[in-house]
N, C-alpha and C positions, 0 to 999 in steps of 0.2 A: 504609603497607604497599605493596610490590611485587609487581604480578603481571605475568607473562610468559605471552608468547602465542605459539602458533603456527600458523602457516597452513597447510590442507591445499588446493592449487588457489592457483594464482597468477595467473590473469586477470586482466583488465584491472576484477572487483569488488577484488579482490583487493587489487590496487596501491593503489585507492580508501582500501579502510584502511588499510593499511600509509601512506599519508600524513596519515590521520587520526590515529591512533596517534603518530606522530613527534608530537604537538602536547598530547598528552594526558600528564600530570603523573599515575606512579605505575603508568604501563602499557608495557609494552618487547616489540619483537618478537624471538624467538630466532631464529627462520628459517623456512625454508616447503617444502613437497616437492608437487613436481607432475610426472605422470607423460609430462606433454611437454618433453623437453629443450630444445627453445627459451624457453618458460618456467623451466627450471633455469638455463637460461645467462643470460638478463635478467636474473633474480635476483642471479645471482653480477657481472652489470656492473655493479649497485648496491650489491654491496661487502654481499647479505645472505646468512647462510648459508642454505644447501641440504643437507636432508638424506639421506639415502642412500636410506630409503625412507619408507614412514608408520609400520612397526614402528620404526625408528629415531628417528624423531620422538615416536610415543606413549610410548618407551623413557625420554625425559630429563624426568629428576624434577625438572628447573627449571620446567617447562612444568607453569600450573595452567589454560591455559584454550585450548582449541584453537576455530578458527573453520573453518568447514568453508564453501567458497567454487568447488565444485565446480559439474559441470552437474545437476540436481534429482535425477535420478532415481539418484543413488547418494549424496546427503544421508544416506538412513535407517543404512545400513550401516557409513559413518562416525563420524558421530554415535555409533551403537552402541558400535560398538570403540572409541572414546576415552571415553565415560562407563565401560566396563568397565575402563580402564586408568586412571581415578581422577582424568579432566580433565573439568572442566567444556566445556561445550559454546555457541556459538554456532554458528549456521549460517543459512546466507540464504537468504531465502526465493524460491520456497516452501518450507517446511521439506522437504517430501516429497509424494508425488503423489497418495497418498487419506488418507482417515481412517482406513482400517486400520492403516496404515504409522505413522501418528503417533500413532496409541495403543499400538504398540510401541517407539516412542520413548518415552513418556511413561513408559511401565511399566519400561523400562532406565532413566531420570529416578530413577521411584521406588526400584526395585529397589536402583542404586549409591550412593545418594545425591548424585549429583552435578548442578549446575544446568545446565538447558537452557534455552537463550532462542534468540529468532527476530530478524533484524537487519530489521525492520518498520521500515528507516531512515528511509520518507514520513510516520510521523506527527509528523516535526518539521519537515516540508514549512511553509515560510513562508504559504502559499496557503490551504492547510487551516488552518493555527492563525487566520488570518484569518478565514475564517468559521466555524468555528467559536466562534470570539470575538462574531461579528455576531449568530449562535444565542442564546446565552447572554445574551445583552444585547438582548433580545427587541424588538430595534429595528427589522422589519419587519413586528410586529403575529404573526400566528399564520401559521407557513411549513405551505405546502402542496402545495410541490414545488420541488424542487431539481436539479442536472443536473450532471455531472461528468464530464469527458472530456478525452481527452488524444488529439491529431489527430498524424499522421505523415504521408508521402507515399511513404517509401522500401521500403516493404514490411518486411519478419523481417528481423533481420541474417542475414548467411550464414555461421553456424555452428549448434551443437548446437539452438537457438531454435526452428530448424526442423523439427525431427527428433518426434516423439511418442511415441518412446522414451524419451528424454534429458527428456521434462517440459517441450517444449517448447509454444510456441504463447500467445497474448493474454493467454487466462482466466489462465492462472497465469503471465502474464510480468507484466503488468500488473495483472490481476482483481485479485490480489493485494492488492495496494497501495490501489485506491481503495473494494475491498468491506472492507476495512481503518478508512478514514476515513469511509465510511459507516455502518458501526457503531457507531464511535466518537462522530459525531454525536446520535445517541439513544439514551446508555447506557440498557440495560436495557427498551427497549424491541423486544418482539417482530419481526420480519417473515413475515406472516404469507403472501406469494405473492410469486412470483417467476416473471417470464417475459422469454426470452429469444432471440437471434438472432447466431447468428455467422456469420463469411463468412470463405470461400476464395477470395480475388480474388488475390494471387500464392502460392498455398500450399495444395493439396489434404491435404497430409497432417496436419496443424493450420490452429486458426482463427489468422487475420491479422489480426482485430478480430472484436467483439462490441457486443451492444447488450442490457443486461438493465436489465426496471423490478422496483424492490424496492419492494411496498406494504406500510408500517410498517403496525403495530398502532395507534399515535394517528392516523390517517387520513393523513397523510405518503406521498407517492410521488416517489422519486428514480429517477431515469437516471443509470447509469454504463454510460460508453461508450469505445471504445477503437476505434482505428482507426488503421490505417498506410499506407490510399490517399486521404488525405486531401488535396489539393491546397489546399484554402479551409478552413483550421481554426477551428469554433467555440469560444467562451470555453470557458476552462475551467472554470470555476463560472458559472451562473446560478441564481441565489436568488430564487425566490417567495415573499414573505409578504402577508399580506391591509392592509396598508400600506405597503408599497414592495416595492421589487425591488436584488437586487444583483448585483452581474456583475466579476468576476475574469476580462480578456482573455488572460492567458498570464502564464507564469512570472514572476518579478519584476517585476510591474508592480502598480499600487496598486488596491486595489478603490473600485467607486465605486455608490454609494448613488442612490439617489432615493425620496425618500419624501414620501407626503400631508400637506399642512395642514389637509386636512378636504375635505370635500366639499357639495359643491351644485350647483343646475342651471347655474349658471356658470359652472364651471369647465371645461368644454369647447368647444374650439377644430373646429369640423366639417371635416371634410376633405373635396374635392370631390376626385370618382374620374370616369372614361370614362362610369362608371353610375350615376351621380347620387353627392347628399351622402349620408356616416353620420357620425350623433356616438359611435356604440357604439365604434368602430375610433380613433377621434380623441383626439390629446394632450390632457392636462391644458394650463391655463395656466401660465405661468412662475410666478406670483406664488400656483398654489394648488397648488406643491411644493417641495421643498428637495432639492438635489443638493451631493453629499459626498463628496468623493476623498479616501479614506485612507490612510497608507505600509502595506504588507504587518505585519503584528505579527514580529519579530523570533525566532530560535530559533537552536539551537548544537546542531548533528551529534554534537558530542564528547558530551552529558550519555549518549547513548545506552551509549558504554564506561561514564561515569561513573558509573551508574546498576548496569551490569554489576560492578564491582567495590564497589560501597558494597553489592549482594545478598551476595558471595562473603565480605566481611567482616562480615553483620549487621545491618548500618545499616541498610537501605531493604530494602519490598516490589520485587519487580520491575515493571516497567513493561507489561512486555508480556508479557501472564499467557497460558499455554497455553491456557488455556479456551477465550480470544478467539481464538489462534491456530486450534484447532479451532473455531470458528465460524464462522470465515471458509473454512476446507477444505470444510466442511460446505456453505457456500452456492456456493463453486465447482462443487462436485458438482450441487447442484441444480440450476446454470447450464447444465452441458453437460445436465444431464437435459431440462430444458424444451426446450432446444434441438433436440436428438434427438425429444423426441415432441411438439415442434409446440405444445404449452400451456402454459397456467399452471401453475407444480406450490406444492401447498401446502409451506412452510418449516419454520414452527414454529408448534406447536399453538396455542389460544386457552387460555385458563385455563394456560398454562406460562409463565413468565416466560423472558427470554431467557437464557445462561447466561453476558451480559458483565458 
C-alpha cells in the first residue's frame, strides 16, 4: 500500500525527513508549503513541489498523512486543521507547549478519527538502545542511579529556539527527548518527585540548559541534564548499579562495562593523597574486576515511518502512544514548576500506577 505525505514547514527538521523518506519503500513526498519563501524556493531547487498555501495542501486528496515540522507553538493548530480535513498527523516534537493544548489534540485525534503520532525520533538513539539493553540484562546487579546529559558550548541556535513564544528554550528543545528515554527505562514505573534547576547564562528569556533529578517509585534516581555552555562535556550516560558501573562517553562511541568478581578485604589497592592513605576512595585490583567494551546495539530511523504506515493499514499498535507523549508534557511542566518555586514538587501519586 502507498502513502503520501506532505510537509507543512521546510527546515532544516524538515529536509531531515524528506531524506529519510527518499529511502523508505511505500512512502512518497507530494510537496511541502512554508510560509518563508526562501524555504519555498530550496524546495523548488530540489525539483519538490510547493504548494500554494496549507488550504491547498490540506485540499489534495493524494495526501493521507501530513507531518507538521513547524516552530512548536503553532503544532496544535495545524495538526487540528489537517485531522479535520481527513489526514493523519505526524508532527515533531514537542507536540505542543502544555497539556492543555494536547488534550485538544487528542480529543480532535478522537473526535475525526484520524491518527496522530509525535516523531519521538531519540528513542531509536543507538546510546539509549544500549543501555537500555544493559538494564534489561541486569548485568550491573540493581541500578541505583543513572545520569543523562547532552553538553553543548555554543549557546541556542539563533532562531525561533530562543523566543518563549515560539516553545522555545532546553526543557522542551531537548527535555523532551531524554525525559522521553527516561521513562521508557522503567516502564510502568511511578516518579514520584522531581526537582529541578535551569539557567540563563546566554538567554534570559528561556532556559539554555537544565538540571532536573527524577526519583523513581523503585528507589531509582536519575539526572537528566542539558547544557549548551559546556566547554568540558560529561558522558553521556553513566550507569550505577550495585555491581558495576557503565559509561557511554558521547555519541557513537561504544559503551564500556566494569564490573565485580566478588569482593574481599583484598581487593583494594590504597591510595596515598597530600593527607594521608584511604582504602574507601581506592581502585579495585585488576584481577578482582572485569572491564567490557561493547559496539553501540544497532537501530534504523526509518522503522519510525514504517511503524507509521503499518498503524494507518492495521498491522501494528503504534509505537509511540499519546499517553507517553502526555507524560512526558506533564513532567516538563513539573520541571519549570520546581524550578520557579525552588523545590521538590511531587509527580505522581503513590498507590497510582504510571500511565506508560
Amino acid at each position: 500500500m502507498e502513502h503520501v505525505l506532505a510537509m507543512v514547514g521546510f527546515g532544516g527538521m524538515a529536509g531531515w525527513h524528506y531524506d529519510i523518506i527518499e529511502r523508505i519503500d511505500g512512502l512518497t513526498v507530494s510537496g511541502i508549503w512554508d510560509i518563508r519563501e526562501e524555504r519555498r524556493a530550496y524546495a523548488r531547487s530540489r525539483k519538490i513541489h510547493v504548494y500554494e498555501d496549507l488550504e491547498d495542501l490540506l485540499a489534495d486528496g493524494t495526501v493521507d498523512l501530513v507531518l507538521v515540522a513547524t516552530p512548536n507553538d503553532v503544532h496544535k493548530d495545524i495538526a487540528i486543521r489537517a485531522m479535520e480535513a481527513g489526514k493523519n498527523v505526524v508532527s515533531e516534537k514537542p507536540v505542543t507547549l502544555s497539556s492543555r493544548d494536547l488534550e485538544e489534540m487528542i480529543r480532535a485525534s478522537e473526535r475525526t478519527g484520524r491518527f496522530l503520532t509525535v516523531h519521538q525520533n531519540r528513542r531509536w538513539d543507538e546510546d539509549f538502545l544500549t543501555v537500555k539493553k544493559v538494564l534489561e540484562d541486569g548485568r550491573l546487579g540493581e541500578i541505583f542511579r543513572l545520569e543523562s546529559r547532552v553538553h553543548g558550548s555554543r549557546g541556542i541556535p539563533g532562531d525561533w529556539r530562543q523566543e518563549k513564544e515560539h516553545g522555545g528554550g532546553m526543557v522542551l528543545d531537548w527535555g523532551v527527548h531524554l525525559l522521553d528515554q527516561a521513562l521508557l527505562l522503567f516502564p510502568g514505573v511511578r516518579v514520584e518527585t522531581v526537582y529541578a534547576t535551569l539557567t540563563h547564562v546566554t538567554n534570559q528569556l528561556v532556559d539554555d540548559g537544565f538540571t532536573a533529578d527524577l526519583g523513581f517509585a523503585n528507589g531509582v534516581h536519575m539526572l537528566v541534564e542539558v547544557g549548551t555552555s559546556n566547554f568540558i562535556s560529561l558522558p553521556r550516560w553513566y550507569v550505577l548499579g550495585a555491581d558495576g558501573t557503565a559509561v557511554i562517553e558521547d555519541w557513537g562511541r561504544d559503551i564500556r562495562i566494569v564490573r565485580a568478581l566478588g569482593m574481599d578485604a583484598k581487593d583494594v589497592v590504597p591510595v596515598r593523597t597530600a593527607a594521608g592513605l584511604t582504602k574507601t576512595m581506592a581502585p579495585r585490583r585488576e584481577d578482582s574486576i572485569r572491564v567490557e567494551e561493547e559496539p553501540e546495539v544497532a537501530s534504523d530511523i526509518r522503522d519510525f515511518y514504517r511503524n507509521v504506515m503499518a498503524v494507518l493499514e492495521g498491522r501494528e499498535e503504534s509505537r509511540i502512544q499519546m499517553r507517553e507523549v502526555a507524560r512526558v508534557m506533564r513532567l516538563m511542566e513539573a520541571i519549570f514548576r520546581s524550578a520557579e518555586e525552588k523545590q521538590v514538587v511531587r509527580f505522581e501519586e503513590s498507590g497510582r500506577r504510571s500511565e506508560q
